[in-house]
C-alpha positions in Angstrom: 90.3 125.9 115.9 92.8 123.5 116.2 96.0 121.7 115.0 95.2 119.8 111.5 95.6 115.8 111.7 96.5 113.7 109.4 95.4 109.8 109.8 97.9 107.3 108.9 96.4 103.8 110.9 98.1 101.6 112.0 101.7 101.8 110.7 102.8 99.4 108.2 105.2 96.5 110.1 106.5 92.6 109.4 104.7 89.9 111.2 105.7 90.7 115.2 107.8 93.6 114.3 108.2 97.1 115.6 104.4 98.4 116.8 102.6 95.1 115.6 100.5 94.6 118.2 98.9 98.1 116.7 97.3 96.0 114.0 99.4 96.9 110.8 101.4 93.5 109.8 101.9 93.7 106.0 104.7 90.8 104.6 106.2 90.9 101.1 105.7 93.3 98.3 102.2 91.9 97.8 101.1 92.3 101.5 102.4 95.6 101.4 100.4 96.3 98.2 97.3 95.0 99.8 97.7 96.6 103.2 98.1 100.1 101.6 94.7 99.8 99.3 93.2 98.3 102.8 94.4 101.6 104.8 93.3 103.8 101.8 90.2 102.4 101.4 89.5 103.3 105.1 89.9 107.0 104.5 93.5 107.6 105.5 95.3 110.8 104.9 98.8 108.8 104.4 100.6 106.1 104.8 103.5 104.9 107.6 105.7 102.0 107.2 108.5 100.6 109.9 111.6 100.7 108.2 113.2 99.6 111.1 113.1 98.3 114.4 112.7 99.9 117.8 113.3 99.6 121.5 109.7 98.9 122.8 108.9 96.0 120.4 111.8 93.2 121.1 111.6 91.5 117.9 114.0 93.9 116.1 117.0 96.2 117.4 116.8 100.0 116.4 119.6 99.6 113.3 117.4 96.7 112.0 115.5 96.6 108.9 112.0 95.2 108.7 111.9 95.5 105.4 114.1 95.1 102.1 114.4 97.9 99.5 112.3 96.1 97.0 109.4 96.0 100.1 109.9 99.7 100.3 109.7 100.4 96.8 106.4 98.3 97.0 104.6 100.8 99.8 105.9 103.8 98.0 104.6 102.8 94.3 101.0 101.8 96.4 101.2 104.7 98.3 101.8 107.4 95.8 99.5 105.6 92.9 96.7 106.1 95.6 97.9 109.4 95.7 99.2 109.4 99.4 101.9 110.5 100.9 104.0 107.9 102.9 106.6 108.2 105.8 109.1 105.7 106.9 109.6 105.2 111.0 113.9 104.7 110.5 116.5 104.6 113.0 119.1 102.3 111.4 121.4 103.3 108.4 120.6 100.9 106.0 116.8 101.5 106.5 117.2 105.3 106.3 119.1 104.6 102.6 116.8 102.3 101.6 113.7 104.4 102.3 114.9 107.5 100.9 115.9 105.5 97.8 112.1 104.3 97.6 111.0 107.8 97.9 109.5 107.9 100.9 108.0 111.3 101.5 109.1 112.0 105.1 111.7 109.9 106.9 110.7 109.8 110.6 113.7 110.1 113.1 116.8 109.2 111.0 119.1 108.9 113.9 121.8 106.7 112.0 121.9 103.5 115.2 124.5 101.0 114.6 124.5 97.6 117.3 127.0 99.9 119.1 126.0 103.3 119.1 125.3 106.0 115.9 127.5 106.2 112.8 125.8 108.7 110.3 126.7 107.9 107.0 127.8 111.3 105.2 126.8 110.0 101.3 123.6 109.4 102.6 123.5 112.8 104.5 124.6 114.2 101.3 122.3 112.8 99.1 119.2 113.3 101.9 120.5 117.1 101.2 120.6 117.0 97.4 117.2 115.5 97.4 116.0 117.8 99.8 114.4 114.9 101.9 112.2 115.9 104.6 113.5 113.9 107.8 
């Protein structure tokens, strides 16, 4: 008996952005679309996409978005009409609103980084709380 894992692949990331060199580059609304069939139709259990940026990849800074809220809304829709759950890796505010307003199922980390530091947002605490968002 053991711990019960879920496969997600290689996470969903921009051309050279955070994790790429794991093997999950997806650009645009339509790679997006395409990259989530291609995962499901390997077997996974859900989806994860890079919202943001991260130290150990040096393309993009923590608070950076990889990926516009129209992108998002893109992985969700595929996601969830292949009837997977999806989870966004997001550090910076504007990536953690603009999952959560995709509908991400799990936001992973959510630590608010600005350039300078951390600067939660309390609206988007607030709403994160109404929603009852997992984080």
């Amino acid at each position: 008996m053991g711990p019960t894992i879920l496969a997600a692949g290689p996470p969903l990331t921009t051309t050279g952005g955070h994790c790429w060199f794991l093997g999950g580059e997806a650009d645009g609304e339509e790679g997006i679309r395409k990259a989530v069939r291609e995962h499901a139709a390997r077997g996974v259990d859900q989806i994860k996409i890079m919202a943001t940026g991260r130290n150990m990849t040096p393309s993009l800074a923590p608070h950076e978005s990889q990926y516009t809220a129209a992108e998002l809304v893109a992985a969700v829709q595929s996601a969830h009409s292949l009837g997977l759950p999806i989870a966004a890796h997001a550090h910076g505010g504007q990536g953690i609103a603009d999952a959560m307003n995709a509908g991400v199922d799990t936001i992973e980390h959510c630590t608010f980084f600005t350039a300078d530091g951390v600067d939660a947002d309390p609206a988007v605490i607030a709403e994160l709380g109404r929603r009852q968002a997992v984080v």
